[in-house]
C-alpha positions in Angstrom: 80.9 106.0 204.7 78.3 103.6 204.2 77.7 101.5 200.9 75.1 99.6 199.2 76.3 96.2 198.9 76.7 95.7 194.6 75.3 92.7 193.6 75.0 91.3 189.7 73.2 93.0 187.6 70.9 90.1 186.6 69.0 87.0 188.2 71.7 84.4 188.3 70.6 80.7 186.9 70.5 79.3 190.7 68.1 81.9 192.4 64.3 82.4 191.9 62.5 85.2 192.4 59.6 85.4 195.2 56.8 86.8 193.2 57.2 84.2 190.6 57.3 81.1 192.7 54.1 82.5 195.2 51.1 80.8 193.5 53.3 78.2 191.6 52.2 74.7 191.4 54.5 71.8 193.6 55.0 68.4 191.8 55.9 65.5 193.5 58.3 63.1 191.9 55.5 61.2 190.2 54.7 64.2 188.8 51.5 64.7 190.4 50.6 68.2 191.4 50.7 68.0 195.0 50.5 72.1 196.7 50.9 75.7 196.1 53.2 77.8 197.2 51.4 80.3 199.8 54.1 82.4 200.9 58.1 82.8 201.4 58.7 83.7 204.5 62.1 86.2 205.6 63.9 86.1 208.8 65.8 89.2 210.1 68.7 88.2 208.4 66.9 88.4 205.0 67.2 85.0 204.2 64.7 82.7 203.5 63.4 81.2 206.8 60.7 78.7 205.2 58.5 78.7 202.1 55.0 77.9 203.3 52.7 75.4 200.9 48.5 75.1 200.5 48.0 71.5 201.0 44.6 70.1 200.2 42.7 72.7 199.3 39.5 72.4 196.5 37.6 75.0 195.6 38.9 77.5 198.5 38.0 75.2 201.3 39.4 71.9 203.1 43.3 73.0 203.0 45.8 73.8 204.9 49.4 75.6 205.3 52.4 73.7 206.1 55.9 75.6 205.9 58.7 73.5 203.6 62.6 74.0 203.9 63.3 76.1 200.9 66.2 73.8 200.1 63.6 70.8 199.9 62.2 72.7 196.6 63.9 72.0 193.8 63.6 73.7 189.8 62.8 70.7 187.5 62.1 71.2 183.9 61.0 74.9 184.6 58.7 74.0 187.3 59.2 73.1 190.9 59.4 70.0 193.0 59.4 68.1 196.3 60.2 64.6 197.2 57.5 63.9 199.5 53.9 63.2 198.8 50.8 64.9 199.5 49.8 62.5 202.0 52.5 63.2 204.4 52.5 67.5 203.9 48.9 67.1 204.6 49.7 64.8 208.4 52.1 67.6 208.6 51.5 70.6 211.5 50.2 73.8 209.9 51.4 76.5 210.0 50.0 80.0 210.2 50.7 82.8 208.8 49.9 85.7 211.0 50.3 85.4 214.9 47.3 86.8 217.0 48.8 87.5 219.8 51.8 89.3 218.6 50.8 90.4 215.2 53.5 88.6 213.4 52.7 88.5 209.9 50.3 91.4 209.8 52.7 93.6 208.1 54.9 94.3 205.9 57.8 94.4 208.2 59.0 92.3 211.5 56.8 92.9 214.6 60.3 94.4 216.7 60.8 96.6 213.9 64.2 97.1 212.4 65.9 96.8 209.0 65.7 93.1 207.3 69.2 92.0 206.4 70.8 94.0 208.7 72.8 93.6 212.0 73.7 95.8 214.4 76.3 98.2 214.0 76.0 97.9 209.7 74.1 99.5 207.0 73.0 98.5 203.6 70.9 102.2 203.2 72.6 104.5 200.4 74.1 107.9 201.6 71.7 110.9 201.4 
């Protein structure tokens, strides 16, 4: 018999939710606003596999993505943070967020198909 995997009924003090931190301003240390946070991007596995920041961009033009280590943001006084500078996201390689030549990023789900957080030989869907 499969099961659903319980979890906590309510958003724990450690974890952030996607939709909230998607559009949220970045600081830098100094407290300068530095990016935006484009996207959060899942592997298979369901976990987070990078969280990918706007650097530069004024007015809709002159910017650029760059994925971040999710680890490297951190929750400061209700607002998030990295301890780098804007200078150095912006020498960083950019990163994009759909693949043309394997359509990566053009869907909801993973090119291959398949079930995120799953692995073979387990299921997380409820019985029918």
């Amino acid at each position: 018999m499969s099961r659903v995997r319980a979890s906590v009924g309510i958003i724990q003090p450690d974890q952030i939710r996607a939709s909230k931190m998607i559009g949220s301003t970045v600081y830098d240390v100094q407290n300068r606003d530095i990016v935006k946070v484009q996207d959060v991007i899942l592997d298979r596995d369901g976990r987070v596999a990078s969280v990918v920041v706007d650097v530069g961009t004024f007015l809709g033009m002159g910017g650029k993505n760059v994925a971040v280590r999710l680890s490297d943001i951190k929750s400061d006084n209700n607002r998030l943070t990295l301890n780098t500078t804007k200078e150095r996201l912006q020498e960083a390689q950019a990163y994009q967020l759909e693949n043309p030549d394997t359509g990566a990023g053009s869907s909801t789900s993973p090119v291959t198909g398949g079930q995120l957080g799953s692995r073979p030989g387990t299921s997380t869907a409820p019985r029918q």
